[in-house]
Predicted model as a PDB file, atoms N, CA, C, CB and O in Angstrom, pLDDT in the B-factor column:
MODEL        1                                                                  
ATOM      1  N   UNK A   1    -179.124  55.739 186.337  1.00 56.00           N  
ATOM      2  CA  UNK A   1    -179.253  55.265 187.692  1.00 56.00           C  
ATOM      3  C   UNK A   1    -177.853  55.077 188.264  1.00 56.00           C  
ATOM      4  CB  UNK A   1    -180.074  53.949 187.753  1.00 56.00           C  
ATOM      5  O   UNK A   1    -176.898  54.865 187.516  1.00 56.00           O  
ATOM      6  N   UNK A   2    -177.732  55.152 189.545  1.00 62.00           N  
ATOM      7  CA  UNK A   2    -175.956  55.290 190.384  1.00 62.00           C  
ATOM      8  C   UNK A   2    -175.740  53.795 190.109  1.00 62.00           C  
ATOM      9  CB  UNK A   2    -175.773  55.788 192.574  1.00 62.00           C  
ATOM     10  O   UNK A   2    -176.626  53.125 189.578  1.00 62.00           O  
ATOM     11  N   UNK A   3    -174.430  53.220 190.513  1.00 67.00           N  
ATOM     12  CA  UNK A   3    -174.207  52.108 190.978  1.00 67.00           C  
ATOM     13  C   UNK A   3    -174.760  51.770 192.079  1.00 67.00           C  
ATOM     14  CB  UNK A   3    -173.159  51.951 191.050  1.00 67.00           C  
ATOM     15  O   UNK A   3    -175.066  50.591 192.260  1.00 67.00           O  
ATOM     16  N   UNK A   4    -175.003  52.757 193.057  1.00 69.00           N  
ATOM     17  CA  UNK A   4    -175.581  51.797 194.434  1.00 69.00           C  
ATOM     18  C   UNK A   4    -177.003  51.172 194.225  1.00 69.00           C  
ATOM     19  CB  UNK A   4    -175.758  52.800 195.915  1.00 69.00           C  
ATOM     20  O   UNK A   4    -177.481  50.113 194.630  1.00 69.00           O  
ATOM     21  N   UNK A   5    -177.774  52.682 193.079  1.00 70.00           N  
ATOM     22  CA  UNK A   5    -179.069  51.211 192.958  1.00 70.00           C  
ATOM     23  C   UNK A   5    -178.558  50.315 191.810  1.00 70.00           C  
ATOM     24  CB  UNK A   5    -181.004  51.761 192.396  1.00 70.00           C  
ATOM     25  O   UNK A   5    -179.410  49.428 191.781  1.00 70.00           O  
ATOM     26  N   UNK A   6    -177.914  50.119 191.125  1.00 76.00           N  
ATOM     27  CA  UNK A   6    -177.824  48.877 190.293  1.00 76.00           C  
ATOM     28  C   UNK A   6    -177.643  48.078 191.135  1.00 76.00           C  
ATOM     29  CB  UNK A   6    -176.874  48.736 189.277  1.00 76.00           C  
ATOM     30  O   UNK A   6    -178.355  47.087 190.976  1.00 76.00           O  
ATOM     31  N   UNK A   7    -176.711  48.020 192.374  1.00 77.00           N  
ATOM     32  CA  UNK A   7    -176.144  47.287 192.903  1.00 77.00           C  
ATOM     33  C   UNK A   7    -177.049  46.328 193.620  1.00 77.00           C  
ATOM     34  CB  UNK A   7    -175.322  47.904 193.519  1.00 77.00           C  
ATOM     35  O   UNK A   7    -177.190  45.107 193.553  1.00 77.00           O  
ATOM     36  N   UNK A   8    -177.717  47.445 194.455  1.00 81.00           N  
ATOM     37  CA  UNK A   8    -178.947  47.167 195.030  1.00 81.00           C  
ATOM     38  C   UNK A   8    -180.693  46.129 194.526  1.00 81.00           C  
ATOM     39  CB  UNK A   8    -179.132  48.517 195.168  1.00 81.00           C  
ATOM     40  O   UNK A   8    -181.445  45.345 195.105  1.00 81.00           O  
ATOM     41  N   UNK A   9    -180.599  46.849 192.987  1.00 83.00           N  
ATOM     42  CA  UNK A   9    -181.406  45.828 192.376  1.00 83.00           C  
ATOM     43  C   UNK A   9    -181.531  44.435 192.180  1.00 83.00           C  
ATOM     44  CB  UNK A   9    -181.419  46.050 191.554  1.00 83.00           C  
ATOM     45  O   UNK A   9    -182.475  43.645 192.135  1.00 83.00           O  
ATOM     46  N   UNK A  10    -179.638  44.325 192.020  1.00 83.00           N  
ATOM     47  CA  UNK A  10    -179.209  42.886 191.539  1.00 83.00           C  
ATOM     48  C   UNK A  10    -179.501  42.226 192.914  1.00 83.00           C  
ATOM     49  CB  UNK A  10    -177.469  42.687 190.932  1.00 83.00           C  
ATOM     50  O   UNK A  10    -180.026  41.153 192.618  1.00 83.00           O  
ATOM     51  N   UNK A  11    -179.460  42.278 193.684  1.00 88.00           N  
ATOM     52  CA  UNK A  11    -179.350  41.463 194.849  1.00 88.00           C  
ATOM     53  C   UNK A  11    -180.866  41.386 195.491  1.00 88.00           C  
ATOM     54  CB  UNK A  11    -178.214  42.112 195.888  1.00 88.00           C  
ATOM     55  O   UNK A  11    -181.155  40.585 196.381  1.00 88.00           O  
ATOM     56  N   UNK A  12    -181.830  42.364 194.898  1.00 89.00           N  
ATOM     57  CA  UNK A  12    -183.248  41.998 195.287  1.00 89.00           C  
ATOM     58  C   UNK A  12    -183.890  41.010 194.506  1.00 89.00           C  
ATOM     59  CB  UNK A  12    -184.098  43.118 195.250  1.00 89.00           C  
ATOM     60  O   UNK A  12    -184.788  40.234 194.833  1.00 89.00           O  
ATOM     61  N   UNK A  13    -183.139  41.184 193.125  1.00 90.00           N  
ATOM     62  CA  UNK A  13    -183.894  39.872 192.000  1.00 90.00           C  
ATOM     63  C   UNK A  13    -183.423  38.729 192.377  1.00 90.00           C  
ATOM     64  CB  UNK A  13    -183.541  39.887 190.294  1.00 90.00           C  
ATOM     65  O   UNK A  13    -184.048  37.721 192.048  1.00 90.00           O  
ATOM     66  N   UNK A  14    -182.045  38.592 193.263  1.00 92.00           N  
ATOM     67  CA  UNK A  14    -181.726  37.326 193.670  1.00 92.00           C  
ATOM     68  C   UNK A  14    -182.598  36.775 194.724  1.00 92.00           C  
ATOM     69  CB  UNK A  14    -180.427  37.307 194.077  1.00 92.00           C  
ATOM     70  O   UNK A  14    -183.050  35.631 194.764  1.00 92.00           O  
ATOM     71  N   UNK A  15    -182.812  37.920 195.740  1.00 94.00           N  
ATOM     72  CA  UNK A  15    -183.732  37.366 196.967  1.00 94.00           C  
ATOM     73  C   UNK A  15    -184.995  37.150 196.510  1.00 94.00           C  
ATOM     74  CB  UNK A  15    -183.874  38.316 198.204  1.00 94.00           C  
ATOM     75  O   UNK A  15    -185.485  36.029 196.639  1.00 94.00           O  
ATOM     76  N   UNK A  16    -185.797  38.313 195.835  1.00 95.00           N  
ATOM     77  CA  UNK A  16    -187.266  37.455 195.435  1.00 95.00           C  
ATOM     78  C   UNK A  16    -187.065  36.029 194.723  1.00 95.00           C  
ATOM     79  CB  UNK A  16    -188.233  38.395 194.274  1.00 95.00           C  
ATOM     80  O   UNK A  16    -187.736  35.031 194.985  1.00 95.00           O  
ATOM     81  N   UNK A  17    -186.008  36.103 193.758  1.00 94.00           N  
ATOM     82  CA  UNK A  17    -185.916  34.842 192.826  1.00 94.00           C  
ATOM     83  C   UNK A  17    -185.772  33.488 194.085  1.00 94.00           C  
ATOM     84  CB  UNK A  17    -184.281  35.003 191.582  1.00 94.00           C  
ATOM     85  O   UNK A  17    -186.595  32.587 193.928  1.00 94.00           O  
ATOM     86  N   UNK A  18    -184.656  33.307 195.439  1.00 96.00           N  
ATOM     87  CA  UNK A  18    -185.194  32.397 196.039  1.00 96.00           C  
ATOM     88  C   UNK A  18    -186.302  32.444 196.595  1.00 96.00           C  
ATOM     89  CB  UNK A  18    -184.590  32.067 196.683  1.00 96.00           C  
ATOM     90  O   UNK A  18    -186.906  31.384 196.433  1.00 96.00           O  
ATOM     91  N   UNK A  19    -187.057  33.451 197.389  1.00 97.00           N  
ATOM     92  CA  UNK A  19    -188.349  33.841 197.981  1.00 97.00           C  
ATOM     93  C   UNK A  19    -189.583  33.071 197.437  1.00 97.00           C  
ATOM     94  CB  UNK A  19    -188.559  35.314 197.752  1.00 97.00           C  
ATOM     95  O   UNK A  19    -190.357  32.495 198.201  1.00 97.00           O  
ATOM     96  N   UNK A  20    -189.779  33.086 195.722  1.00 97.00           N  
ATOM     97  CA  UNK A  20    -190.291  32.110 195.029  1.00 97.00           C  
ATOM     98  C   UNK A  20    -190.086  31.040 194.600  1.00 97.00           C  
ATOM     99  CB  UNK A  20    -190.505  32.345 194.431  1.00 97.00           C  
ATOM    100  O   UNK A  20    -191.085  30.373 194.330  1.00 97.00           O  
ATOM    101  N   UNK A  21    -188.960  30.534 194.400  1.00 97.00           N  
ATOM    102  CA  UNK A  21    -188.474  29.230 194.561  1.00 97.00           C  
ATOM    103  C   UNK A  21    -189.097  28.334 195.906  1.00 97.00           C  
ATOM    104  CB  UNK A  21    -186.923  29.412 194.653  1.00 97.00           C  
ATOM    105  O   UNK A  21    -189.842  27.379 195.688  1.00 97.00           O  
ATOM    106  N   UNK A  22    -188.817  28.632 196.960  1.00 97.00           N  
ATOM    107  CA  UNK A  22    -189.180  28.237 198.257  1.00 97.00           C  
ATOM    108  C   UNK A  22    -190.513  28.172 198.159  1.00 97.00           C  
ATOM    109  CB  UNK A  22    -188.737  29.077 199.339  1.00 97.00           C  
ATOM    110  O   UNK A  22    -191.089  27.123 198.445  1.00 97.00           O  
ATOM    111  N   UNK A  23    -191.134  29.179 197.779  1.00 97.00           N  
ATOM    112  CA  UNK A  23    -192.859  29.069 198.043  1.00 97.00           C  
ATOM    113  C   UNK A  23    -192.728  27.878 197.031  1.00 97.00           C  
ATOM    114  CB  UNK A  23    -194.158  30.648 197.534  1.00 97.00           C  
ATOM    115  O   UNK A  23    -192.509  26.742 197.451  1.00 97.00           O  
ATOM    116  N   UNK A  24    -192.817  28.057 196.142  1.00 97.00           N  
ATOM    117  CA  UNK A  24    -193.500  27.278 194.791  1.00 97.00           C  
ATOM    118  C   UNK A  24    -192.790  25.585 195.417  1.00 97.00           C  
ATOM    119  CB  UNK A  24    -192.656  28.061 192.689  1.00 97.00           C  
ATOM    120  O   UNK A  24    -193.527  24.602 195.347  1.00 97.00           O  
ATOM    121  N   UNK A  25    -191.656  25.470 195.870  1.00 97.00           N  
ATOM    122  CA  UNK A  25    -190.972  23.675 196.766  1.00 97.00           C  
ATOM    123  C   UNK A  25    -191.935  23.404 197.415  1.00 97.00           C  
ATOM    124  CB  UNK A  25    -189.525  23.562 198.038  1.00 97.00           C  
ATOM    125  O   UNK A  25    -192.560  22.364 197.210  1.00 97.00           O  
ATOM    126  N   UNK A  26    -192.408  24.628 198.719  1.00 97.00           N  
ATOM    127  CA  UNK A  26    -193.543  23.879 199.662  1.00 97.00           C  
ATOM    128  C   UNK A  26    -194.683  24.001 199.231  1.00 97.00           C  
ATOM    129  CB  UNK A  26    -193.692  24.299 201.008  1.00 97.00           C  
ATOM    130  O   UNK A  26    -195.522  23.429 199.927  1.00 97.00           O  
ATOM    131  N   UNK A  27    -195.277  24.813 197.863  1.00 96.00           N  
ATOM    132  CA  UNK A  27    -196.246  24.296 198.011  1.00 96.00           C  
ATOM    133  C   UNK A  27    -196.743  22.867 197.034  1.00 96.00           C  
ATOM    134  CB  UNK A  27    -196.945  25.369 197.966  1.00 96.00           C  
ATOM    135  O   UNK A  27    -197.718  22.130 197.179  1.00 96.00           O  
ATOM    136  N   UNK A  28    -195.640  22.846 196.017  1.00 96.00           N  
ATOM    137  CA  UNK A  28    -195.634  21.458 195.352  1.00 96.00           C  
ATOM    138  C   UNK A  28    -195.532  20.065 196.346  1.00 96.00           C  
ATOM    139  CB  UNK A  28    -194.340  21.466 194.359  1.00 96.00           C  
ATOM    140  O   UNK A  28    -196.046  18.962 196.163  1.00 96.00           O  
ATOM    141  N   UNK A  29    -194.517  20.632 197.666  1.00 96.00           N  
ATOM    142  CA  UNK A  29    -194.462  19.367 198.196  1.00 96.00           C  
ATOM    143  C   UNK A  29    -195.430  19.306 199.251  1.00 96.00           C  
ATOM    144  CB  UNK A  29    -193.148  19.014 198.641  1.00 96.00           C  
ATOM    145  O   UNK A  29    -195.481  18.304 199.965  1.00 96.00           O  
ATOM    146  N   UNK A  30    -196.170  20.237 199.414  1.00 95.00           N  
ATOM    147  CA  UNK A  30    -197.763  19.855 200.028  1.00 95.00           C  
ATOM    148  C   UNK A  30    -198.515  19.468 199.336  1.00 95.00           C  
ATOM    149  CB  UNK A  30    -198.555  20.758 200.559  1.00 95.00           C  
ATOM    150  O   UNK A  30    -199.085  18.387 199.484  1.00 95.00           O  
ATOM    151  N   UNK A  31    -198.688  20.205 198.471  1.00 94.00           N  
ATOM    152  CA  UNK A  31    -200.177  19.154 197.269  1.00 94.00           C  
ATOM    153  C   UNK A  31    -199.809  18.040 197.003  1.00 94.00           C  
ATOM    154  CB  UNK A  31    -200.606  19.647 195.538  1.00 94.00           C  
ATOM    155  O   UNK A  31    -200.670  17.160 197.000  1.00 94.00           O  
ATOM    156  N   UNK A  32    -198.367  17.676 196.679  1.00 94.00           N  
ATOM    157  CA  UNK A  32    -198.328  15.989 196.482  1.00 94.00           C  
ATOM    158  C   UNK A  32    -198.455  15.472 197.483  1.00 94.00           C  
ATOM    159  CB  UNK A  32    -197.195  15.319 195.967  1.00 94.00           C  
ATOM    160  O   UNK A  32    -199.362  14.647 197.369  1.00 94.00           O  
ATOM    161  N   UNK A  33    -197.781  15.481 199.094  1.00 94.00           N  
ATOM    162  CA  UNK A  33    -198.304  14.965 199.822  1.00 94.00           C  
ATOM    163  C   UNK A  33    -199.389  14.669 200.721  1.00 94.00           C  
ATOM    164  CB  UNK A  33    -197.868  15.017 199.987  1.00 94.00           C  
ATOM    165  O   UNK A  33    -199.525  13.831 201.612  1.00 94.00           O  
ATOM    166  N   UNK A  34    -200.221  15.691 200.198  1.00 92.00           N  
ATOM    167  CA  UNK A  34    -201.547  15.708 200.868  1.00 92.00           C  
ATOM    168  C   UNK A  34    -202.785  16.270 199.584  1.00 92.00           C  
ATOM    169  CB  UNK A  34    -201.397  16.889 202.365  1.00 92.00           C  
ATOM    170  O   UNK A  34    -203.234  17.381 199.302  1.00 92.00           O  
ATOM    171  N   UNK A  35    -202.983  15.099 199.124  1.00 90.00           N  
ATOM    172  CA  UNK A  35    -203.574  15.453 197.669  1.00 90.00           C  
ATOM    173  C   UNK A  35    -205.376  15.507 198.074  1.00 90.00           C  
ATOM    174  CB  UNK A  35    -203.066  13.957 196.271  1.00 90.00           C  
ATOM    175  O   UNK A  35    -206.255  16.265 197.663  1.00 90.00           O  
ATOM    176  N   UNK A  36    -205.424  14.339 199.059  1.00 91.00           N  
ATOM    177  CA  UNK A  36    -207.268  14.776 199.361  1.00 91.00           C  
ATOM    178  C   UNK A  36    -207.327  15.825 199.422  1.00 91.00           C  
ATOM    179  CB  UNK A  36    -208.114  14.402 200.611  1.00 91.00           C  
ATOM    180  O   UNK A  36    -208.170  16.411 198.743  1.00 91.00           O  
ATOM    181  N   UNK A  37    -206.298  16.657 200.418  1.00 90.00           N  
ATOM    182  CA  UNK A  37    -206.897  18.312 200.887  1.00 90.00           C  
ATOM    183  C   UNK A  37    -207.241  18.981 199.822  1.00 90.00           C  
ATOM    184  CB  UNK A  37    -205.842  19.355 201.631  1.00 90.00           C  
ATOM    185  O   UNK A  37    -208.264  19.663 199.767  1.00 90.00           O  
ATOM    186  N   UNK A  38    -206.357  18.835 198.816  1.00 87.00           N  
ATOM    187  CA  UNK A  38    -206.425  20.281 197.427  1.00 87.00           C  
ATOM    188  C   UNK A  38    -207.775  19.765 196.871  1.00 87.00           C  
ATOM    189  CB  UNK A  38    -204.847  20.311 195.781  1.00 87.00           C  
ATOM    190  O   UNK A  38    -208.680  20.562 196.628  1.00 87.00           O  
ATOM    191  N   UNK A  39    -207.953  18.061 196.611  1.00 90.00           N  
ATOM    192  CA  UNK A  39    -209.504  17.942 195.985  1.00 90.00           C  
ATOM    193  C   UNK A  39    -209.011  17.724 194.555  1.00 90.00           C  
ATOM    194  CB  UNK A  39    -210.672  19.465 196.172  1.00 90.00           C  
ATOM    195  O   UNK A  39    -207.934  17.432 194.034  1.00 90.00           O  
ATOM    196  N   UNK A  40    -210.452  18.032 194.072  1.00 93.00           N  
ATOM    197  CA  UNK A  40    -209.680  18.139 192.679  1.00 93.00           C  
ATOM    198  C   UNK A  40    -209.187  19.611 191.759  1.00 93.00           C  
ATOM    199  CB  UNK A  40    -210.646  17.391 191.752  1.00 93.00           C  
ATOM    200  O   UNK A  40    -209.343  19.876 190.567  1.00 93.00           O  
ATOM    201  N   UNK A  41    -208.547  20.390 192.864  1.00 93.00           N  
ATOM    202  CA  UNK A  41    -207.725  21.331 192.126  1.00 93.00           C  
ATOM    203  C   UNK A  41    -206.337  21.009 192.491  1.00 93.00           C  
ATOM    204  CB  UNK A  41    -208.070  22.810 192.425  1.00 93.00           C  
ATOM    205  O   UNK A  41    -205.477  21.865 192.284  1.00 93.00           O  
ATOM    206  N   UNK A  42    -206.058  20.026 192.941  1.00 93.00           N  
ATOM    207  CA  UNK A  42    -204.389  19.080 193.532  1.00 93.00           C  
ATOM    208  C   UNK A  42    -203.212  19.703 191.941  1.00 93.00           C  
ATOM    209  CB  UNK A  42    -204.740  16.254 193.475  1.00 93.00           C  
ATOM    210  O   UNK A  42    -202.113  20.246 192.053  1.00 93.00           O  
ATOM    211  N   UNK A  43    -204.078  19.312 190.396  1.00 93.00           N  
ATOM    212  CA  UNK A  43    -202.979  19.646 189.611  1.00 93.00           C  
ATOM    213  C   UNK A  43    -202.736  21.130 189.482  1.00 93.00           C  
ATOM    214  CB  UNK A  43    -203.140  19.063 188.333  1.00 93.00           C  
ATOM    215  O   UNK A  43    -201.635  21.649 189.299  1.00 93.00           O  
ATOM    216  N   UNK A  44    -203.913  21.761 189.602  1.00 96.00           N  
ATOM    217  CA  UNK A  44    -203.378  22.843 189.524  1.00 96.00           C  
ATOM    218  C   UNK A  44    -202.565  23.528 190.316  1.00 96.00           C  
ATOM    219  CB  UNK A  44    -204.045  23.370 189.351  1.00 96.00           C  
ATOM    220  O   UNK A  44    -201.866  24.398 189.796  1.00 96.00           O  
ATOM    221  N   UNK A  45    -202.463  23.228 192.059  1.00 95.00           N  
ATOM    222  CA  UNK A  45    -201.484  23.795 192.853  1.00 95.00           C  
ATOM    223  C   UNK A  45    -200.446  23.339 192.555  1.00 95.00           C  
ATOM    224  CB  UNK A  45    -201.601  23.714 194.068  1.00 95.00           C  
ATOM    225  O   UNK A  45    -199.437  23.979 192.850  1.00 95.00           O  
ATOM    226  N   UNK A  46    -200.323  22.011 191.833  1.00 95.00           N  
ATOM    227  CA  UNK A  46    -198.827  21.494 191.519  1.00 95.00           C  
ATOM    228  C   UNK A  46    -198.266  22.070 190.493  1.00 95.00           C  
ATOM    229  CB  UNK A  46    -198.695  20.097 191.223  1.00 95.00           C  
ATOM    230  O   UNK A  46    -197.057  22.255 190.625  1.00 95.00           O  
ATOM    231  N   UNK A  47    -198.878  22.518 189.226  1.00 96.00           N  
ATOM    232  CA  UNK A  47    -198.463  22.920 188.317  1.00 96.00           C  
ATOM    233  C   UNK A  47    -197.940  24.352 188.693  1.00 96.00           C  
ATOM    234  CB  UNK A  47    -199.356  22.742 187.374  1.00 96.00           C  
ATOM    235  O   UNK A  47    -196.866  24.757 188.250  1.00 96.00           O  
ATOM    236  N   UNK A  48    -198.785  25.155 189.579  1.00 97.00           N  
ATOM    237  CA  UNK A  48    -198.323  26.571 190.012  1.00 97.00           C  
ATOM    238  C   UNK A  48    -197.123  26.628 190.821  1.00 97.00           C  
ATOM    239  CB  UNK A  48    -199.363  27.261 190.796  1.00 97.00           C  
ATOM    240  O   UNK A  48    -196.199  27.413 190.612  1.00 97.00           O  
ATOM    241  N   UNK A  49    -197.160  25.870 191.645  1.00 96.00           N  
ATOM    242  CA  UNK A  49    -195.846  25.053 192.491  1.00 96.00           C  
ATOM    243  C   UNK A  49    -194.383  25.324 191.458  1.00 96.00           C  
ATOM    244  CB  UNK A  49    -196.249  22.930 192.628  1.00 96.00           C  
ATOM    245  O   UNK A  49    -193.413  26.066 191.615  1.00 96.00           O  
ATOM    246  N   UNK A  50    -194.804  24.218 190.217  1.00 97.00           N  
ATOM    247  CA  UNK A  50    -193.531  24.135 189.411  1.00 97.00           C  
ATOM    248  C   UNK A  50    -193.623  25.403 188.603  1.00 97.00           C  
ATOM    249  CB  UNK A  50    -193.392  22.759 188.454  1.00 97.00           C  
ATOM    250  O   UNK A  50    -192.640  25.472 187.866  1.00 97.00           O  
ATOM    251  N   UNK A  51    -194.123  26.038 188.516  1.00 97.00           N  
ATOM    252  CA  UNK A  51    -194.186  27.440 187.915  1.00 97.00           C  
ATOM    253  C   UNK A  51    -193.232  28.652 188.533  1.00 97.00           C  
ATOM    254  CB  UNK A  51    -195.667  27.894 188.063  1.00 97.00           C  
ATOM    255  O   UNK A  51    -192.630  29.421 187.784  1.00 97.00           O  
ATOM    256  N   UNK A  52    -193.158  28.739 190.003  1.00 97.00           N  
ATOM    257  CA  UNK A  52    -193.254  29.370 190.889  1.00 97.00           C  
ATOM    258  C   UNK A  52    -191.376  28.844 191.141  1.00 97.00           C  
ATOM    259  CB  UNK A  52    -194.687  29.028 191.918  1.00 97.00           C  
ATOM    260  O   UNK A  52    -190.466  29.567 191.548  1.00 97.00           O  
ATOM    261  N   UNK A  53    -191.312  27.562 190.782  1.00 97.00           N  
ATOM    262  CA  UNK A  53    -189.848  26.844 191.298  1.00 97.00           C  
ATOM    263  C   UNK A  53    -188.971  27.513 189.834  1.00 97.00           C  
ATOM    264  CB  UNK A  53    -189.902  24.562 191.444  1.00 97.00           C  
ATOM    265  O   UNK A  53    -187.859  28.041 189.868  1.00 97.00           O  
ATOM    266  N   UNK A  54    -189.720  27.336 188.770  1.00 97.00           N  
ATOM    267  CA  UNK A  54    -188.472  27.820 187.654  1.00 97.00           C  
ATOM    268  C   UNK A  54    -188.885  29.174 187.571  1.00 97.00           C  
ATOM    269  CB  UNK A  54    -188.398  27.034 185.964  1.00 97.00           C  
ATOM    270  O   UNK A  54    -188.208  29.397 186.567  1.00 97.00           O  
ATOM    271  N   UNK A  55    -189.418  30.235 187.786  1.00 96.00           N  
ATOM    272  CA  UNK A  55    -189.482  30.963 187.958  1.00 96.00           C  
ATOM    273  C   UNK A  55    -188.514  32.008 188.760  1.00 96.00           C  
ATOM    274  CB  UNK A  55    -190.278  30.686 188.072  1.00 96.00           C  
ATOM    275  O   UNK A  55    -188.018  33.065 188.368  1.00 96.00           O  
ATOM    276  N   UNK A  56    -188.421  31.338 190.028  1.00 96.00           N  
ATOM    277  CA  UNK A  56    -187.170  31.856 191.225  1.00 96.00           C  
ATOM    278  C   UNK A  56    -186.190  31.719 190.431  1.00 96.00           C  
ATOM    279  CB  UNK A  56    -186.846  30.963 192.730  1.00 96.00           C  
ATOM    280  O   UNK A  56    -185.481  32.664 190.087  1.00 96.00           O  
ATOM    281  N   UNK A  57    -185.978  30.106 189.912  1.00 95.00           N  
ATOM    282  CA  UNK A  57    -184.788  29.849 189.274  1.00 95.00           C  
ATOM    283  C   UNK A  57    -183.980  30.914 188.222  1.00 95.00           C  
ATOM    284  CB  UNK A  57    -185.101  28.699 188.620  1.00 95.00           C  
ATOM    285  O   UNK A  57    -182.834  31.358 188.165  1.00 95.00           O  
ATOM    286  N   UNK A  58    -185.218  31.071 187.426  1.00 94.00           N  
ATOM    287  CA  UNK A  58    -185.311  31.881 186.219  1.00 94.00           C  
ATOM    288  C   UNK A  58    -184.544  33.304 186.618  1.00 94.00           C  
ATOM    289  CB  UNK A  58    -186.967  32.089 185.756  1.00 94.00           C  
ATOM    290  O   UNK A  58    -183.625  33.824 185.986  1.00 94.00           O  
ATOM    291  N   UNK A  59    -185.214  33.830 187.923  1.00 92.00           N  
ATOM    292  CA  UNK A  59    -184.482  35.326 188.306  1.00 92.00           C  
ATOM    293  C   UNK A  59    -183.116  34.837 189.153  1.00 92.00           C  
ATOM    294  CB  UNK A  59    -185.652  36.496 189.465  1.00 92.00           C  
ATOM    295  O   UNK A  59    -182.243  35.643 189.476  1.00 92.00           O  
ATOM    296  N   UNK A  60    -183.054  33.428 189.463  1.00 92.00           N  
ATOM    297  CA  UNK A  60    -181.629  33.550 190.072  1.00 92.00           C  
ATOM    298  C   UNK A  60    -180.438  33.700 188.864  1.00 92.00           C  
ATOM    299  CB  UNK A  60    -181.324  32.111 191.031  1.00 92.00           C  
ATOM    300  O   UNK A  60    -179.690  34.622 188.538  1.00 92.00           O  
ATOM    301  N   UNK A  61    -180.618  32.539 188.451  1.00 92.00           N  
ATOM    302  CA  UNK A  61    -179.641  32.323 187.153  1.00 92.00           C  
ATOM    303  C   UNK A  61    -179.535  33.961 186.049  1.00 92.00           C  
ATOM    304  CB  UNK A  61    -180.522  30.765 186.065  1.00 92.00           C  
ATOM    305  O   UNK A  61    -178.480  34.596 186.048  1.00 92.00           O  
ATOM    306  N   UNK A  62    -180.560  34.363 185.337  1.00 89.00           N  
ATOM    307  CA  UNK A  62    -180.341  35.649 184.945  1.00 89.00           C  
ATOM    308  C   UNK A  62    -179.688  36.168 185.186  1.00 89.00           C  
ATOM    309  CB  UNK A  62    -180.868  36.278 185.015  1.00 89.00           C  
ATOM    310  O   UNK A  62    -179.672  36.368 186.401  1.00 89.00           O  
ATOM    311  N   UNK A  63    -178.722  36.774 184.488  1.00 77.00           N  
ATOM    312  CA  UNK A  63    -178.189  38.607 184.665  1.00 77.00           C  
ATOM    313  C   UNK A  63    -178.871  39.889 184.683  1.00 77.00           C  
ATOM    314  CB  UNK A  63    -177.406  39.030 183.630  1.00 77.00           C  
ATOM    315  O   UNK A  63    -179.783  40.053 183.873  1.00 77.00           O  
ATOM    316  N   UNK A  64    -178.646  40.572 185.271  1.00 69.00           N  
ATOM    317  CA  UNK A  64    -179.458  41.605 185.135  1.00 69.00           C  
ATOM    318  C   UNK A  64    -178.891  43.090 184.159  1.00 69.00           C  
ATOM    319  CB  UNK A  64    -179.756  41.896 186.630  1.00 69.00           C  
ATOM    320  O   UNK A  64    -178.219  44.067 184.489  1.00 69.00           O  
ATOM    321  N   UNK A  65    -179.243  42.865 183.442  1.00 69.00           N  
ATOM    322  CA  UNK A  65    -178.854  44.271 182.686  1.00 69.00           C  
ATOM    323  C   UNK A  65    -178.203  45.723 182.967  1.00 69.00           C  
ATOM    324  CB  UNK A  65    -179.855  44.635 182.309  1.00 69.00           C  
ATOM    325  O   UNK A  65    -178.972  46.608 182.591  1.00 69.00           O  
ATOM    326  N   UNK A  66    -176.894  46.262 183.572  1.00 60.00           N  
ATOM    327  CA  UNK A  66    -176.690  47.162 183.942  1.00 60.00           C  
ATOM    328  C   UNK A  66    -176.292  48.274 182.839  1.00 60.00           C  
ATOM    329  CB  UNK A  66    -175.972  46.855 184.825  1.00 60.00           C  
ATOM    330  O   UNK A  66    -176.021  49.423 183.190  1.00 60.00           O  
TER     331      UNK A  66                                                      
ENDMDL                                                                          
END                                                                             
């Protein structure tokens, strides 16, 4: 593969990696703050939430293999 797509790759795993970070913040910090709405599936959006937060993390921090 060229350098321009390596180049190119690295910087999409960074953007999805915040892209999911962000989702997985708001939606943890909606289910905690509004826990009637979820019902009783509240832990599970939270747990997917924090899933979703180290996850982003996970592809920010990484290197990517060139």
């Amino acid at each position: 593969m060229s350098e321009r797509y390596d180049f190119i790759l690295v910087y999409a795993e960074k953007i999805i990696g915040i892209i999911l970070a962000l989702i997985g913040i708001a939606l943890t910090y909606n289910t905690y703050n509004n826990q009637s709405a979820a019902g009783w599936a509240a832990g599970y959006f939270t747990a997917i939430g924090v899933f979703l937060i180290l996850l982003g993390l996970l592809m920010i921090i990484v290197k990517t293999k060139q």
